[in-house]
N, C-alpha and C positions, 0 to 999 in steps of 0.2 A: 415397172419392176419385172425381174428373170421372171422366169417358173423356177430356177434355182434356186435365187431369193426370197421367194414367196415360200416357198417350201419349207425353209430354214426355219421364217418365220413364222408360222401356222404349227412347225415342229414346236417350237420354243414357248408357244402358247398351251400345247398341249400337257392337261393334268397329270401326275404319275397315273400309268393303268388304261388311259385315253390312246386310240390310235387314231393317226389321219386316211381316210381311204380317199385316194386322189380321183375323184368321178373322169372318167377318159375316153367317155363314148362323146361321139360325133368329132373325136379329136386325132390326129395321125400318129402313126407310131413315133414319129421324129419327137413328136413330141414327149411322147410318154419315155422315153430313151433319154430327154433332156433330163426330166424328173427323175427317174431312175437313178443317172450318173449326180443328182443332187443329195441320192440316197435315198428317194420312196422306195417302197417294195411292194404296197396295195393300191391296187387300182380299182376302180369300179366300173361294171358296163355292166348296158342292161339291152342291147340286140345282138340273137345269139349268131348269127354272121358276122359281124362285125366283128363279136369276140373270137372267135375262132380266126380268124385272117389276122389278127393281133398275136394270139399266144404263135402263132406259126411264125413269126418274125421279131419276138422280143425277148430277151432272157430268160431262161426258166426258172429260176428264182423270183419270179415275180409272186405274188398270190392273190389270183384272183374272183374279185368280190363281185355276183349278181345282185345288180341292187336295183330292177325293174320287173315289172311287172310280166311272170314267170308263165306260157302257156304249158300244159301237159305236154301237148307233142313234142316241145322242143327241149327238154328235160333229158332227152339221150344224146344232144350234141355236146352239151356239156360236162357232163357227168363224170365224163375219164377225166377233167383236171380242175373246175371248180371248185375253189377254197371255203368258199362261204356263200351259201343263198340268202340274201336278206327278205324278202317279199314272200313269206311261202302264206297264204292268205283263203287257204283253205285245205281241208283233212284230205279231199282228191289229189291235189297237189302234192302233200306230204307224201302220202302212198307213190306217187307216182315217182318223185325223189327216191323213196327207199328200193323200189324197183329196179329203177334205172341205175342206182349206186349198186344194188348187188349183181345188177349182171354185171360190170366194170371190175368187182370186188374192191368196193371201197365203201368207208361212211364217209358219208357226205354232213358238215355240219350246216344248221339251217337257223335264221330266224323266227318267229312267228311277226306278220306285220300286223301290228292296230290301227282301228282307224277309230282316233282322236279327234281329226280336224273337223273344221266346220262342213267345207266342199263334197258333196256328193258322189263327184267323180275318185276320189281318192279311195283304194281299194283297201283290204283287210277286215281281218273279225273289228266287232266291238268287242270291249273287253269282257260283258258277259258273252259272247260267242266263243271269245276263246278261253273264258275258265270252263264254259259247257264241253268243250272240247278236250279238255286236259283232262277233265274230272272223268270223260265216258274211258278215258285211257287206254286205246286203240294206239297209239302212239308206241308205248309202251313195250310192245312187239315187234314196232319195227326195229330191225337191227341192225340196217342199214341209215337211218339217219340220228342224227344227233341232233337235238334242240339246244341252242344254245345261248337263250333269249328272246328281244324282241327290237322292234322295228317301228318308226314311226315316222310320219310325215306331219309339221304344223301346221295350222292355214296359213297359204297364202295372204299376211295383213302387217299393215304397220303397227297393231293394237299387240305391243309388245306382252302388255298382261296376259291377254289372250293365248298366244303362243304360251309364254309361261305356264300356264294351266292345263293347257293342252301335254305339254314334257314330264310337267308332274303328276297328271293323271297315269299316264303311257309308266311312266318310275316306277309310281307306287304299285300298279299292275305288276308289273316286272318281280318287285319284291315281293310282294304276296305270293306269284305265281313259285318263287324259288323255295319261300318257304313252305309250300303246301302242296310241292309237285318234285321238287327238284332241291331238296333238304338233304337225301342221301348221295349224293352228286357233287363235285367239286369244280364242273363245266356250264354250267346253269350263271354266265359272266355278264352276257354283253345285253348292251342295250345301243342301237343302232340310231343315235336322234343327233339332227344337227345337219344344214347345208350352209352354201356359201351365205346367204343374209341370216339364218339366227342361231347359228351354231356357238355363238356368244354364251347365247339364251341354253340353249340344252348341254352346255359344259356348266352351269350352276343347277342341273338338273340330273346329272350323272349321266351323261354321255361318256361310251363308253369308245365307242367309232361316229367321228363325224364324218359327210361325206360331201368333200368340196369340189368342186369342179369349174366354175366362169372363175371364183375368184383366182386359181393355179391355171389355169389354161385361155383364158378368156372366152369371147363370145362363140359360139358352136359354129362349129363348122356342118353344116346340113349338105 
């Protein structure tokens, strides 16, 4: 099937209110230029060279989504044009966002990532880590970033329950947090769950951005 095709279709499956963010690291612009002329407009990548050599040769009407694992020092290569950080997975990080967006003059909007899954390596608060964080409300100051949900990755498993439970945990987090953080606020939206094997799964769980990538582009290109 196209990346055209696939597009269409992944569009067509998409809930009212759901967007598709088309993952497009380790993949060449030709490609994402295919996708593009299919009608995406998000894209995802998560090295920040990579992205930069990208937004320098693709439309700019693109909006692009960091959806990897964010270091501080590299928070000022992106900052003049990143749409959305999905991974921000700790308060240094946050700060360091709100920094690098006000010297650019811009707000940058941001996710909070949780870590749900079972895997050790996968980064982000637990969800008591990030209501300790919401609650100390150091956030709240900053006026260069915008929170504007959360972020989650499932374990890597066939134990499709599992996953489930993992989505609905990372949900009900998400709503709690709007109502007892982000109540007087009408940006407090998204919930960032779902890739190419269970985004099935996190669209009956209120996904709100899924993020596909081998299924529209196929295998990486490294």
């Amino acid at each position: 099937m196209s990346i055209a095709s696939t597009i269409h279709q992944l569009q067509t499956q998409m809930p009212q209110g759901t967007r598709l963010v088309a993952v497009s690291k380790y993949h060449p612009a030709s490609m994402i230029r295919e996708a593009y002329d299919a009608g995406q407009r998000i894209f995802g990548e998560s090295h920040v060279q990579e992205l930069q050599q990208k937004v320098g040769v693709l439309p700019q009407d693109i909006e692009w989504h960091f959806i990897g694992h964010l270091q501080t020092n590299k928070v000022k290569y992106i900052a003049p044009y990143v749409s959305l950080i999905h991974a921000v997975d700790s308060l240094r990080l946050l700060r360091e966002i709100d920094k690098q967006a006000a010297r650019v003059q811009r707000v940058i909007d941001v996710l909070l990532q949780l870590h749900v899954a079972q895997e050790e390596t996968k980064f982000g608060f637990s969800p008591e880590e990030c209501e300790e964080m919401l609650q100390q409300g150091e956030w709240k100051s900053m006026e260069h970033v915008r929170i504007r949900g959360i972020m989650c990755m499932a374990s890597l498993t066939d134990d499709e329950a599992q996953v489930a439970r993992e989505f609905e945990t990372a949900h009900r987090f998400f709503l709690q947090a709007r109502d007892s953080h982000f109540a007087q606020v009408d940006y407090f939206t998204e919930c960032s769950m779902g890739m190419s094997d269970d985004y099935p799964i996190a669209l009956q769980h209120g996904s709100t951005l899924v993020r596909i990538g081998s299924m529209i582009f196929g295998p990486r290109v490294y």
